[in-house]
N, CA, C and O atoms as a printed pandas DataFrame, in Angstrom:
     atom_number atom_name residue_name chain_id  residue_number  x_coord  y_coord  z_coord
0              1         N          UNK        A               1   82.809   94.233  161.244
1              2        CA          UNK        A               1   82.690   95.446  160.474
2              3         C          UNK        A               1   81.346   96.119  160.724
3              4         O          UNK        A               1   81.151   97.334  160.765
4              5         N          UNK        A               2   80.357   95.050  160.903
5              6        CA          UNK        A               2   79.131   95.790  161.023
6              7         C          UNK        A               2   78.773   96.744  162.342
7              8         O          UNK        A               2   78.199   97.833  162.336
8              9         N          UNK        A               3   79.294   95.990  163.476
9             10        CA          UNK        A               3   79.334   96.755  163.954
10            11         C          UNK        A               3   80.161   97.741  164.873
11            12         O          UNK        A               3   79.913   98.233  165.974
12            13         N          UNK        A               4   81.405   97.862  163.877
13            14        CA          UNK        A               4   81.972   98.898  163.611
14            15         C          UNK        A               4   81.233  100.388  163.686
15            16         O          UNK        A               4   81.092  101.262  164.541
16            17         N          UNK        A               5   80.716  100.108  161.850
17            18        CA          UNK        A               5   79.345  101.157  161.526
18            19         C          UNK        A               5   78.563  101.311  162.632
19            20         O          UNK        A               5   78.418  102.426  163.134
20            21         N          UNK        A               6   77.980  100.226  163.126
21            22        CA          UNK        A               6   77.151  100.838  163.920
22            23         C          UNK        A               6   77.190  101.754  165.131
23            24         O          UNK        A               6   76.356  102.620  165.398
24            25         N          UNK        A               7   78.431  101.394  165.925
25            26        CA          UNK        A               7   79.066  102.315  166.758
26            27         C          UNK        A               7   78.950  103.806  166.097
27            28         O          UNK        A               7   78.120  104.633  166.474
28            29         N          UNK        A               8   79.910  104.029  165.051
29            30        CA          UNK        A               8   80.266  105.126  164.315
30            31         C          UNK        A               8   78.872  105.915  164.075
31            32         O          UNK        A               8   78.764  107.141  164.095
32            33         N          UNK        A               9   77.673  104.854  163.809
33            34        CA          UNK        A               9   76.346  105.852  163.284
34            35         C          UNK        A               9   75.837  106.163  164.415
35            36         O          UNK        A               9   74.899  106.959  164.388
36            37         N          UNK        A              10   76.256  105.685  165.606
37            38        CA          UNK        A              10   75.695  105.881  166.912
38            39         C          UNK        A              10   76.328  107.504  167.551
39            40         O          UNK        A              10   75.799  108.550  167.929
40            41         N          UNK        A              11   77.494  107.083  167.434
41            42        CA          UNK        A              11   78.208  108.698  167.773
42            43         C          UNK        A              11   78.286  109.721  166.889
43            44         O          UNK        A              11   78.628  110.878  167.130
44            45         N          UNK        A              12   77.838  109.077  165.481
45            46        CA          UNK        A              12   77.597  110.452  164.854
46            47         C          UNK        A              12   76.293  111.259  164.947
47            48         O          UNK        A              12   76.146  112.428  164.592
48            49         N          UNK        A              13   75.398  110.464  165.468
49            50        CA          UNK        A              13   73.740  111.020  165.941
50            51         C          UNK        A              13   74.030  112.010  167.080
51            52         O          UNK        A              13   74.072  113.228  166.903
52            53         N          UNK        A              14   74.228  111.403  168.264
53            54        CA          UNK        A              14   74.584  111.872  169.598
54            55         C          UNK        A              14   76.085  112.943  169.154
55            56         O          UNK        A              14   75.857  113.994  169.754
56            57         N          UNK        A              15   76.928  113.042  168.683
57            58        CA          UNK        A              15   77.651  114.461  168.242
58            59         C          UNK        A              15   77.237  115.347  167.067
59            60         O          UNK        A              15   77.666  116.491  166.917
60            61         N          UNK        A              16   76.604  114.903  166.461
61            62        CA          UNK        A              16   75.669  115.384  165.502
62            63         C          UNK        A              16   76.708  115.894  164.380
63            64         O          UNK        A              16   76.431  116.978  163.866
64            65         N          UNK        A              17   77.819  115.264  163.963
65            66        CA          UNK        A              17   79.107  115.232  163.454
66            67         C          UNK        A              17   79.273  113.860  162.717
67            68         O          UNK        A              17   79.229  112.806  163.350
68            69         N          UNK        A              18   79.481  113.905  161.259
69            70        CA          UNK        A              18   79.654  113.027  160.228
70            71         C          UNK        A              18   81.242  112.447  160.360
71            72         O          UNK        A              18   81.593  111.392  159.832
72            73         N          UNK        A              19   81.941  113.122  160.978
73            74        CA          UNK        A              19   83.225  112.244  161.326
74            75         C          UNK        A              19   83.608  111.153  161.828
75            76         O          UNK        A              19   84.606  110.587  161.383
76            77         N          UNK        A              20   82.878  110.645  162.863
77            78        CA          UNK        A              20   82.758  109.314  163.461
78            79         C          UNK        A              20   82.536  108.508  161.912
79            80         O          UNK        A              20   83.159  107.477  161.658
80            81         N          UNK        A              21   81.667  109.068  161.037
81            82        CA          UNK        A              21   81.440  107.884  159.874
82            83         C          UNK        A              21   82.364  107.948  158.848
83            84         O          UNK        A              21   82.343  107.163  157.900
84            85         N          UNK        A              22   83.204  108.868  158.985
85            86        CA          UNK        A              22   84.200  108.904  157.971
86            87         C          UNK        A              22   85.141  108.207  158.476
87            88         O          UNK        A              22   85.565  107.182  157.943
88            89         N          UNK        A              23   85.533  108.638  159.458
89            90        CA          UNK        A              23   86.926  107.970  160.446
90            91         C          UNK        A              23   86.499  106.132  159.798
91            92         O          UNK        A              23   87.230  105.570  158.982
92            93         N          UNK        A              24   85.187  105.458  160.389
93            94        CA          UNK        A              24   85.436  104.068  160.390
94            95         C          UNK        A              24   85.397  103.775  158.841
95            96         O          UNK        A              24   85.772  102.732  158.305
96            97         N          UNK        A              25   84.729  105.196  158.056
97            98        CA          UNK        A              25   84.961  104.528  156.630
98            99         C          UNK        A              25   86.377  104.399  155.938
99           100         O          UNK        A              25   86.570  103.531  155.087
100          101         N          UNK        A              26   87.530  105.437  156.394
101          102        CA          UNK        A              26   88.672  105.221  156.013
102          103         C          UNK        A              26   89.483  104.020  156.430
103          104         O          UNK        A              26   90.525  103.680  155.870
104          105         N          UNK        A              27   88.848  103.309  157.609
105          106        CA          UNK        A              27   89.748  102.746  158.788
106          107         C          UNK        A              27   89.250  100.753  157.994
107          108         O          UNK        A              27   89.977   99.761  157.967
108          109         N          UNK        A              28   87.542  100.936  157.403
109          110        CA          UNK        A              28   87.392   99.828  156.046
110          111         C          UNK        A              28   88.004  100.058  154.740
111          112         O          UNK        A              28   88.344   99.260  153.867
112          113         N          UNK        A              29   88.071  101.415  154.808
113          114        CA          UNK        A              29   88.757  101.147  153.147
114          115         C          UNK        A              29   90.418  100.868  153.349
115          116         O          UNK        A              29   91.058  101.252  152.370
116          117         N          UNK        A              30   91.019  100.434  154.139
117          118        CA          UNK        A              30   92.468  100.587  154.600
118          119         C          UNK        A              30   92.108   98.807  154.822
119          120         O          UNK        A              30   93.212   98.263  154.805
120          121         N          UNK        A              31   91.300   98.016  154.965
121          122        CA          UNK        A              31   91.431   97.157  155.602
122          123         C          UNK        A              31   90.997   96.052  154.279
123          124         O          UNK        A              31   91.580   94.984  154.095
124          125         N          UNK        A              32   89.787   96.596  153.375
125          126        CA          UNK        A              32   89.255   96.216  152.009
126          127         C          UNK        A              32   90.880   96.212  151.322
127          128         O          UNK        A              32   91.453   95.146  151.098
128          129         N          UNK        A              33   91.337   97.177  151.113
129          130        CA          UNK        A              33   92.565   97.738  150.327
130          131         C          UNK        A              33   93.998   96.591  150.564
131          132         O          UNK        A              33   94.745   96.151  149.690
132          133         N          UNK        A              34   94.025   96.376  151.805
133          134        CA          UNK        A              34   95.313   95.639  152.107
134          135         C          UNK        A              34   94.494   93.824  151.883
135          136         O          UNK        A              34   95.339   92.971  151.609
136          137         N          UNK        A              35   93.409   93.433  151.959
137          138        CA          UNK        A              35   92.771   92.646  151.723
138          139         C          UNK        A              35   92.711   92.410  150.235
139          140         O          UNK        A              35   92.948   91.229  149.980
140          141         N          UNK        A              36   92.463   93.171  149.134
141          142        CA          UNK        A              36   92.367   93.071  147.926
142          143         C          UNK        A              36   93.973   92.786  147.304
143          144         O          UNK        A              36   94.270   92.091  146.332
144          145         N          UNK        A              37   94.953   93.621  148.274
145          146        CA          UNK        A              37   96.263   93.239  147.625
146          147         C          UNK        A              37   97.077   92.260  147.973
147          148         O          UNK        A              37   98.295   92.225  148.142
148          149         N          UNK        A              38   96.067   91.307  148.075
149          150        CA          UNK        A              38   96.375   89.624  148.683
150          151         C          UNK        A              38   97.098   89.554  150.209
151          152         O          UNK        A              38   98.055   88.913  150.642
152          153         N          UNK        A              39   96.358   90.330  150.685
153          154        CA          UNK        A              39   97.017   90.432  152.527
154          155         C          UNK        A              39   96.448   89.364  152.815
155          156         O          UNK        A              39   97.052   88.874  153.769
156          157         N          UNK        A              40   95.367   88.552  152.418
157          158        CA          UNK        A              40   94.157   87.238  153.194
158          159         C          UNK        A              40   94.468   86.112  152.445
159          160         O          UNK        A              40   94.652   84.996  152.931
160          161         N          UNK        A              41   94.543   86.456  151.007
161          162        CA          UNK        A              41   94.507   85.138  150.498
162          163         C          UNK        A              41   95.279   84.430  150.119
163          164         O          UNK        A              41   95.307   84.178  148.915
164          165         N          UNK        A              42   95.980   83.981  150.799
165          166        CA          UNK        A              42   97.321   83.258  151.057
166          167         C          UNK        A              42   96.529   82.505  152.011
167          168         O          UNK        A              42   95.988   81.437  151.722
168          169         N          UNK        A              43   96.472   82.965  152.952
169          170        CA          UNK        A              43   96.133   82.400  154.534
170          171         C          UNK        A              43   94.804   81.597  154.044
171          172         O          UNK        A              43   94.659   80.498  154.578
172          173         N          UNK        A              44   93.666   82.052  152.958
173          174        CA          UNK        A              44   92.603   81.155  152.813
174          175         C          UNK        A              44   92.854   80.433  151.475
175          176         O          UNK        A              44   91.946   80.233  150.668
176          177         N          UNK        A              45   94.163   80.043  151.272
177          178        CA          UNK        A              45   94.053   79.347  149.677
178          179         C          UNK        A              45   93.276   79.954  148.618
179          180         O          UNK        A              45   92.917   79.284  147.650
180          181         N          UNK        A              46   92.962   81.320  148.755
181          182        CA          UNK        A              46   92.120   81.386  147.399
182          183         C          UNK        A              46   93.023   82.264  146.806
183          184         O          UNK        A              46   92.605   83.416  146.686
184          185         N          UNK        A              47   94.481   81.966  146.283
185          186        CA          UNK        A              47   94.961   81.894  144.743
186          187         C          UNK        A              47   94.909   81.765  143.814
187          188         O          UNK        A              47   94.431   80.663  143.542
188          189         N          UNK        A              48   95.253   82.548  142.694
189          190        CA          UNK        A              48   94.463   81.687  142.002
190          191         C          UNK        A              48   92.814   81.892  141.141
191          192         O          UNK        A              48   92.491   81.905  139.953
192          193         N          UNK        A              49   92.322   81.982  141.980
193          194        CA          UNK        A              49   90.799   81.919  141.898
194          195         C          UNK        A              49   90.279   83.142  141.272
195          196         O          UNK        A              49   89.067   83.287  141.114
């Protein structure tokens, strides 16, 4: 993930365009989101918890 961002803050300097940081921020919140609605934790036993 980190460096995800970092790519994204890289091309948004050099295009001088905040989209590169939006794009990877929608592309974590899609990934947080399916993660929170127990997409992972099955696979790591933390049920439950």
């Amino acid at each position: 993930m980190i460096s995800a961002l970092e790519g994204a803050e890289v091309t948004a300097q050099v295009s001088r365009s905040e989209e590169p940081l939006r794009a990877v921020g929608r592309q974590l919140a899609r990934l947080v989101g399916a993660y929170g609605a127990g997409g992972a934790h099955g696979a790591h036993g933390a049920v439950g918890v």
